[in-house]
C-alpha positions in Angstrom: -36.4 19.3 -1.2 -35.8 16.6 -3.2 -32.9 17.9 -5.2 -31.3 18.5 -1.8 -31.4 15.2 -1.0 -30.1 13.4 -4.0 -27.1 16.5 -4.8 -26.3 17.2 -1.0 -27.5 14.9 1.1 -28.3 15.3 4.8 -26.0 18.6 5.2 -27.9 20.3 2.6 -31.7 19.9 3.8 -30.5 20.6 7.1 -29.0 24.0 5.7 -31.8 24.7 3.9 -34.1 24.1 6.9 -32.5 26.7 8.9 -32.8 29.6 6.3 -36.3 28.8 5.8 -37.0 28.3 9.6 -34.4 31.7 10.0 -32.9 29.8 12.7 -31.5 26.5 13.5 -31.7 23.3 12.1 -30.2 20.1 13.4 -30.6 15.8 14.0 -30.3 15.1 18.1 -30.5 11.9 19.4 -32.9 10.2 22.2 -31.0 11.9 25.1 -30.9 15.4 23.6 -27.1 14.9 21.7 -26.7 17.0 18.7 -25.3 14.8 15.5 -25.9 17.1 12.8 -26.6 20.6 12.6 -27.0 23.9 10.5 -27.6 27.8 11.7 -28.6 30.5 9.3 -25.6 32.4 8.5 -27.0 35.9 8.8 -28.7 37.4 12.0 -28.8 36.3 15.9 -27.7 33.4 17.1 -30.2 31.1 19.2 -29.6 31.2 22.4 -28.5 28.0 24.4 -30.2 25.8 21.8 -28.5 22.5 22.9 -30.3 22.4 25.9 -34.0 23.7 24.6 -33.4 20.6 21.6 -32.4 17.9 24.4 -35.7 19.1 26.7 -37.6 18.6 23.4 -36.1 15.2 22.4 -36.4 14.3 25.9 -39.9 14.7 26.3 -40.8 13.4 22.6 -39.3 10.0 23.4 -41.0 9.6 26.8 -44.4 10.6 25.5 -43.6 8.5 22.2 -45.5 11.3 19.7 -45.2 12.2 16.7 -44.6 16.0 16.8 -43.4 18.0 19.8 -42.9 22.0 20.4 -40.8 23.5 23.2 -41.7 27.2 23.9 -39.4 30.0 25.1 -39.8 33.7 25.3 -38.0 34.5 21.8 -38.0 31.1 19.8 -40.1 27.6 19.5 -38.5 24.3 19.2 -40.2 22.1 16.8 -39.8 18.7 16.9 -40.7 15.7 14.9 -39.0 11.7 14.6 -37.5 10.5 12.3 -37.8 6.7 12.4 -42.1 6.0 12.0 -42.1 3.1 9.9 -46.4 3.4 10.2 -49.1 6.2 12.0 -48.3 6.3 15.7 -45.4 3.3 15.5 -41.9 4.7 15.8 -38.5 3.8 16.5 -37.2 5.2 20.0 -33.7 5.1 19.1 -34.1 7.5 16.0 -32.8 10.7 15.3 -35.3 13.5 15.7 -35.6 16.2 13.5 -35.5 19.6 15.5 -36.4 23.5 14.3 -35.9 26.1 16.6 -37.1 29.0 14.9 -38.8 32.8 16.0 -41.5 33.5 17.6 -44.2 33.8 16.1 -43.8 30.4 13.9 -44.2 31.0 10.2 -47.1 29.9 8.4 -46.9 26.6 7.0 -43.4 25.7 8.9 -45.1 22.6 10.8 -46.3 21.3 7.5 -42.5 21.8 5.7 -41.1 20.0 8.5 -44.0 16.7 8.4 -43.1 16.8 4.6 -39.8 16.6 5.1 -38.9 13.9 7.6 -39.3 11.5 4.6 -37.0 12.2 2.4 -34.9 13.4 5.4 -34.9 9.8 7.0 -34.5 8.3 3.5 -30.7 10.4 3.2 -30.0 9.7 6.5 -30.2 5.7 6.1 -28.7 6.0 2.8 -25.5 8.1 4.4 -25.6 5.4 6.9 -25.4 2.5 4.6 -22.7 4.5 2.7 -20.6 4.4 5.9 -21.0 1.1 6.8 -20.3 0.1 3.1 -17.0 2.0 3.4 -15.7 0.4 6.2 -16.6 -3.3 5.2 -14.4 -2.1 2.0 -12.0 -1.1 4.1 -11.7 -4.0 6.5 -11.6 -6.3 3.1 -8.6 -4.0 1.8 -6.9 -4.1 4.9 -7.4 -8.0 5.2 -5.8 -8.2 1.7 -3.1 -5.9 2.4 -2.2 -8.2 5.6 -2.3 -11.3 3.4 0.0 -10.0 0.9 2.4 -8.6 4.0 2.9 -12.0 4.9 3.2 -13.7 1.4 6.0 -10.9 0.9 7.9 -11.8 4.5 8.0 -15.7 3.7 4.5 -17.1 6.2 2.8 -18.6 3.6 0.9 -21.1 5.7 -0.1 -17.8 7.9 -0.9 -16.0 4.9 -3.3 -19.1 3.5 -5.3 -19.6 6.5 -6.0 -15.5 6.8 -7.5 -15.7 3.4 -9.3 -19.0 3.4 -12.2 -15.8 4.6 -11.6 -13.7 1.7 -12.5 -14.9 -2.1 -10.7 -16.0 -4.4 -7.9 -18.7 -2.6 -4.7 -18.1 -3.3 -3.5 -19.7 -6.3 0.0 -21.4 -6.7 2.4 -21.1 -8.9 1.5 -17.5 -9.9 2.5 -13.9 -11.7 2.6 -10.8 -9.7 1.4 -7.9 -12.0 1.7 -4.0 -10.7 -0.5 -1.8 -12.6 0.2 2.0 -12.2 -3.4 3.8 -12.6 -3.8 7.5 -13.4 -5.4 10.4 -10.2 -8.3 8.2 -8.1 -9.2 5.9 -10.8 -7.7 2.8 -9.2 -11.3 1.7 -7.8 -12.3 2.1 -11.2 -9.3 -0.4 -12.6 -9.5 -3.0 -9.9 -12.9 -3.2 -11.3 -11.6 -3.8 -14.7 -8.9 -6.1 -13.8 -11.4 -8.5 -11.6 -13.3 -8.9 -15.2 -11.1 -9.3 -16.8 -9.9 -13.1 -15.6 -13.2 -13.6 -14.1 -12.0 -12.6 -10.5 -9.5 -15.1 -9.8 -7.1 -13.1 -9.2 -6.0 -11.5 -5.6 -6.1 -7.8 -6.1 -4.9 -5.6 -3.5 -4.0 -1.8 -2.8 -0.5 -1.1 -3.1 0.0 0.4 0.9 2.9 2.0 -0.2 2.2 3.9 -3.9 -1.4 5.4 -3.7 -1.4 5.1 -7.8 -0.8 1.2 -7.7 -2.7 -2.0 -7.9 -0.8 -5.3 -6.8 -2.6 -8.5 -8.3 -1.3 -12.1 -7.8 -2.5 -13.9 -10.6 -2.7 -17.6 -11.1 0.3 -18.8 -13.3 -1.7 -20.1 -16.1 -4.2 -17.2 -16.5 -1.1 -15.4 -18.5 -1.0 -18.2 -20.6 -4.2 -18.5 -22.2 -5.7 -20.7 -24.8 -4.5 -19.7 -28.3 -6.2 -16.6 -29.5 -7.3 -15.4 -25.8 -5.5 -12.3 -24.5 -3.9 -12.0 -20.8 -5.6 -10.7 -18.3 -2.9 -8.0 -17.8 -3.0 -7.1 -21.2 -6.6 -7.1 -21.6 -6.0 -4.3 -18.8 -3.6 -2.3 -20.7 -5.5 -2.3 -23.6 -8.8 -1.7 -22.0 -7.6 1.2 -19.6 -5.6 3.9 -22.2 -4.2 5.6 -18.9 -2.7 2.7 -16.9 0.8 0.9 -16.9 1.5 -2.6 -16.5 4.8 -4.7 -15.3 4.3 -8.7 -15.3 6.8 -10.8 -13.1 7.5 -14.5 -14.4 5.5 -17.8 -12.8 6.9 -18.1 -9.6 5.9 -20.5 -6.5 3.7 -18.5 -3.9 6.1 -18.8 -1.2 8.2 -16.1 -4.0 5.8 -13.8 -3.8 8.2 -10.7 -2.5 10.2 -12.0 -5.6 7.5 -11.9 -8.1 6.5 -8.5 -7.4 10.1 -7.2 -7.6 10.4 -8.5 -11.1 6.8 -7.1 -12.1 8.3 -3.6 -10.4 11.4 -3.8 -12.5 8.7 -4.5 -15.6 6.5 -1.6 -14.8 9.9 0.2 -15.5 10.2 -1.0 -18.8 6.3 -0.6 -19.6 6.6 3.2 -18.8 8.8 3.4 -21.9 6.9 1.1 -24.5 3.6 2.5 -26.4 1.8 -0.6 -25.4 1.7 0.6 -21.6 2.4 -3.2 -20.9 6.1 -5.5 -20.0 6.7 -8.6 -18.7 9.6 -9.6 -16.7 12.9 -10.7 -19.0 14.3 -13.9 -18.0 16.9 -13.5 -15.7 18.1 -15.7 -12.6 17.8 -14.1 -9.2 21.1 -13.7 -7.3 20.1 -15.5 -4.6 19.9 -19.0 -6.5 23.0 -18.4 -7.9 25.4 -18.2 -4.6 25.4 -22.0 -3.5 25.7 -23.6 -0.6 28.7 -21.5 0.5 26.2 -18.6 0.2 23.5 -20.0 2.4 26.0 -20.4 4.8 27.5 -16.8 4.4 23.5 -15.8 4.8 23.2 -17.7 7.7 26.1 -16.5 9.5 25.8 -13.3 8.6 22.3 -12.8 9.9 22.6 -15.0 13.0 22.8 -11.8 15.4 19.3 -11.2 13.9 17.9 -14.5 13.9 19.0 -15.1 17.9 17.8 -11.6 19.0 15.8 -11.9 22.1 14.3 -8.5 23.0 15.0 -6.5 26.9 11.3 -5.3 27.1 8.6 -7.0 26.2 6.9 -4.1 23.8 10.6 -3.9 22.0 10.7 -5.5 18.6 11.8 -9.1 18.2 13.6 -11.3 15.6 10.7 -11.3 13.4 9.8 -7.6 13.5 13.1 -6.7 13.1 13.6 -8.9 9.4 10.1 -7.5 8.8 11.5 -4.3 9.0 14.6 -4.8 6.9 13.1 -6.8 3.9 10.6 -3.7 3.7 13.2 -1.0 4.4 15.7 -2.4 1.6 12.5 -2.7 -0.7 10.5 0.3 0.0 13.1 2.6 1.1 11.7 5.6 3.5 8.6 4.6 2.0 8.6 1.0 4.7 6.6 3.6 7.4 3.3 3.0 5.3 4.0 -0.5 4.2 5.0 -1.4 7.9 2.4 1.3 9.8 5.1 2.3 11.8 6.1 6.2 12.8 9.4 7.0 10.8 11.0 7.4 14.4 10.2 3.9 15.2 11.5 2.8 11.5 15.0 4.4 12.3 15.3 3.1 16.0 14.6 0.0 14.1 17.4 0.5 12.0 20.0 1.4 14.6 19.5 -1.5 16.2 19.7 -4.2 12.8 22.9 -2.4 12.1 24.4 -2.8 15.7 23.3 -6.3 15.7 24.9 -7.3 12.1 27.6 -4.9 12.3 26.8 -3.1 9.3 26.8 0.5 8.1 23.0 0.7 6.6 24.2 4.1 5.3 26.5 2.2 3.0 24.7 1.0 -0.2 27.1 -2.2 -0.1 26.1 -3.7 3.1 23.0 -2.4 1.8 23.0 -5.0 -0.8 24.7 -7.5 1.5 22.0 -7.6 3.8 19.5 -7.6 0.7 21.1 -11.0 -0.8 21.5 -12.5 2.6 17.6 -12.0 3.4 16.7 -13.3 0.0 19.0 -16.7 0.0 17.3 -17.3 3.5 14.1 -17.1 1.9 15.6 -19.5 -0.9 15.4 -23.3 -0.5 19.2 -24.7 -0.3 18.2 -27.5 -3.0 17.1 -25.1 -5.8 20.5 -22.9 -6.1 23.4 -23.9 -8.2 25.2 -26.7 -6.5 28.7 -25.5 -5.4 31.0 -26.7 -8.1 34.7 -27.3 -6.2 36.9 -24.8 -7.0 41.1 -24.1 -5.6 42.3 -20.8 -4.9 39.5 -19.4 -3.5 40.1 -17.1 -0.5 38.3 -18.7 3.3 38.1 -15.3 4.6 37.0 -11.8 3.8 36.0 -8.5 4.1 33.1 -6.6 2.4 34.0 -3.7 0.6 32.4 -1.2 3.0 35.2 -2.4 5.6 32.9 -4.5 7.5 34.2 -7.6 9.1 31.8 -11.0 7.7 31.5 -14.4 8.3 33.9 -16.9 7.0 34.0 -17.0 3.6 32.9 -13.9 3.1 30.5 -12.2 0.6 33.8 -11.1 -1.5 34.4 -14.8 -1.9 30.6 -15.8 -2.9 30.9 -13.4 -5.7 33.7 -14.9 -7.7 32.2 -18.0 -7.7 31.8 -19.0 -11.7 27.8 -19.2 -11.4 27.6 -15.8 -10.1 30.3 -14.4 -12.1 28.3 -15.7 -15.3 25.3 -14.0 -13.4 26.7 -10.7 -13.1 27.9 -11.0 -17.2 24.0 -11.0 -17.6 23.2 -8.3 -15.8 25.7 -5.7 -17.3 25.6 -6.9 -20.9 22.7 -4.8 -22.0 25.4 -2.1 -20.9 28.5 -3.5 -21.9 31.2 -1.1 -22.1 28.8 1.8 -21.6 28.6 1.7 -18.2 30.2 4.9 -16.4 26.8 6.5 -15.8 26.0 3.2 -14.0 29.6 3.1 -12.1 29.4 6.4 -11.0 25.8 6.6 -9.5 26.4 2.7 -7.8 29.4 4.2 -6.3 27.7 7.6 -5.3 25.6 5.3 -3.0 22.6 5.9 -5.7 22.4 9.0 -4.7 21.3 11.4 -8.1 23.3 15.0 -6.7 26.4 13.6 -6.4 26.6 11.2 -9.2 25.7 14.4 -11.3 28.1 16.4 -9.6 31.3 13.3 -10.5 29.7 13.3 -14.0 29.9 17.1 -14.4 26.5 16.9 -16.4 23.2 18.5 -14.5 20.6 16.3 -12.1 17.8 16.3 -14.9 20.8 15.2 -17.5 22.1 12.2 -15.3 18.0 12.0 -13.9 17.4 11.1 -18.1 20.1 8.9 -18.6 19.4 6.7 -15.5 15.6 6.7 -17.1 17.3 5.0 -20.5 19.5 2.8 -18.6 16.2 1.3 -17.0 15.0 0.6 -20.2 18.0 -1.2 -21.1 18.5 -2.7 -18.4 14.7 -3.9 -17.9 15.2 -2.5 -14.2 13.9 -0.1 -12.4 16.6 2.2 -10.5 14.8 5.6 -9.5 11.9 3.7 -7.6 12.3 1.5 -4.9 12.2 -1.9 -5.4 15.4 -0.6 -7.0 18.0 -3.4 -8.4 20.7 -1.1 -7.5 21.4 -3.6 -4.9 21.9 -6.3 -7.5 23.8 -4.1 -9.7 26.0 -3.3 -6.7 26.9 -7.0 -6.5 27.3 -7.5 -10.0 30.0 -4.7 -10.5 31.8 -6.2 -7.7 31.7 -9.5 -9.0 33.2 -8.3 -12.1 35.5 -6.4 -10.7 37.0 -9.0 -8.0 37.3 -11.1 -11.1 39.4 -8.8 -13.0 41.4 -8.3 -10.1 42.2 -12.1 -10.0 
């Protein structure tokens, strides 16, 4: 009995119940409703047994006994509560154990049912417990992953005072770290990481890879006194199965930026025997486009910003760049990250695309709408001053054939800050790049650029895997920099052609 309880728990007494009582076995409530229950597997069944349980159950709490029995012409119905705390003091809103066995009753089956209410109300509370356990995890988890949603779409002030309830506060500036965990062990490592910087940081369950943790760390915790190890690498070392990208100190209100550099670093980590990268220092394109470029974004996503909604339950300006910044990130993978139906993602879609005039099929207003959603998110004062330049066209059209605002993005991407930018993207490829070239201008897609290539998909799949090693990006998982390296290409090629 008491191996049942501690191996299988309520299910498994109440199975082993009914084969010794060669009937039916089962927990009812007060009014006669069955929660659990188990029938012998072999022989007749017992005949309407919900209602000779709820007559029993019904009678035991009005008389408020101990025991009960219900008679029929074939079976008895042996009943017994399962909440007495003391002799004769019960609780009338606990579960009652019920027996309905043969007639005659077996010798000693009263006595095996006293015995076991114990331990039976014992697993039940425990099960209970477990429950209620799960869901406060749960709600926590979910509260984190909201917090983190906003930090990545830009409301920090939201973001703050939803987890001025959770422990600890969100720390500023910080480093994002992703840490890729091996099967269900990701409990297990969140466990790890919160010991190992003394749970300060904000650890939360990647809602889009089931294999990944997402911790926002306090800047300064990867930069410990001399002779301490990081956090992050204290994680690497001490979990021989786990991977480990690292973004650079960034302000909070960066968050969505952070966490793309520690995506790109996973990348990188996959590849190194240490299990463990940190972001290389590279500026992001959005600080690098200028006034001119905060103007191109603004114009360029006016539609979306002024969208007012027909119906009341259709999205609204919000949801909708909500739904873009997670789509270009995520890719089809946005459904779990937004909790949307892939139905609603794509009506979604439609709509951002008739409303900015763009083909989202196309990975270059892909990568348009991409910058233009990060310079929004950039403050004006911390990109690269516009230097004056002569010669530079007013007017443009992107390269998917799609009318833009004056100026442009064609003309933001000869600018001499960004050209300098896209130089330090493709240098680590300098020269080398026609696996790049090809699979940029395949759309990203892996078929065709093996296809243009004439080499197989696992050939061109292995090549793309070194180029994100050299490149220190990742490009087969979304957050993918393809978007970047679209724009960089371009860059260099608009300024060839000049």
């Amino acid at each position: 009995m008491h191996r049942l309880t501690r191996t299988g728990g309520t299910a498994e007494l109440l199975r082993w119940l009914a084969g010794r009582a060669e009937g039916w076995a089962g927990l009812v409530g007060p009014d006669g409703t069955v929660l659990h229950a188990a029938a012998r597997t072999a022989g007749a069944m017992v005949p309407d047994v919900a209602g000779l349980v709820a007559e029993g159950a019904s009678a035991l709490t009005e008389r408020g006994v101990q025991a009960y029995s219900v008679d029929t012409g074939a079976y008895t119905a042996l009943l017994f509560p399962l909440g007495v705390s003391s002799p004769g003091v019960g609780d009338p809103g606990a579960p009652v154990l019920a027996v309905v066995t043969p007639r005659p009753v077996a010798a000693g089956l009263a006595t095996l049912l006293a015995d076991v209410v114990l331990p039976l109300s014992l697993c039940l509370q425990a099960e209970t417990l477990e429950r209620k356990r799960r869901r406060v995890d749960l709600a926590e988890s979910r509260g984190r992953e909201a917090v983190l949603h906003l930090l990545m779409t830009g409301q920090l002030s939201i973001a703050q005072q939803v987890a001025g309830a959770l422990r600890p506060r969100l720390p500023d500036p910080v480093r994002v770290c992703v840490v890729e965990c091996s099967g269900g062990g990701r409990d297990e490592v969140a466990r790890v990481c919160a010991d190992a910087d003394g749970g300060r940081s904000w650890i939360v369950r990647c809602p889009v890879y089931a294999r990944h943790l997402i911790l926002v760390m306090p800047a300064e915790a990867a930069a410990p006194e001399p002779g301490a190890v990081p956090p992050d690498e204290t994680v690497a070392a001490r979990v021989g199965d786990c991977v480990v990208g690292v973004s650079e100190p960034v302000p909070l209100a960066d968050t969505a930026t952070g966490y793309r550099q520690a995506f790109h670093a996973l990348a990188v980590a996959r590849e190194l025997p240490t299990r463990h990268a940190r972001f290389g220092v590279s500026p992001d394109s959005a600080l690098v486009v200028g006034p001119a470029g905060h103007r191109w974004a603004d114009e360029l996503l006016h539609p979306l910003l002024t969208h007012v909604p027909r119906r009341a339950q259709d999205p609204g300006s919000q949801e909708l760049l909500a739904t873009a910044a997670s789509w270009l990130a995520f890719s089809s993978h946005a459904t779990e990250h937004l909790k949307v139906h892939r139905n609603t993602l794509a009506a979604r879609l439609r709509l951002i695309g008739e409303l900015l005039g763009l083909d989202l099929h196309r990975l270059a207003d892909q990568a348009a709408l991409d910058l233009a959603l990060r310079v929004r998110s950039t403050p004006a004062p911390a990109c690269t001053p516009e230097p004056a330049q002569s010669g530079s066209p007013a007017s443009g059209t992107s390269a998917s054939g799609t009318s833009e605002p004056a100026g442009g993005l064609d003309a933001i991407l000869v600018r001499p800050a960004v050209r300098d930018w896209a130089d330090q993207q493709l240098a680590p490829v300098l020269g080398a790049e026609e696996t790049l070239r090809t699979w940029v201008r395949c759309e990203g897609r892996i078929g065709p650029a093996a296809a243009e290539l004439g080499i197989s998909v696992p050939g061109t799949r292995k090549r793309l895997t070194r180029l994100e090693t050299v490149l220190q990006r990742s490009l087969l998982r979304p957050p993918s920099a393809r978007y970047d390296l679209w724009l960089a290409l371009r860059s260099r090629d608009l300024t060839a052609a000049a």
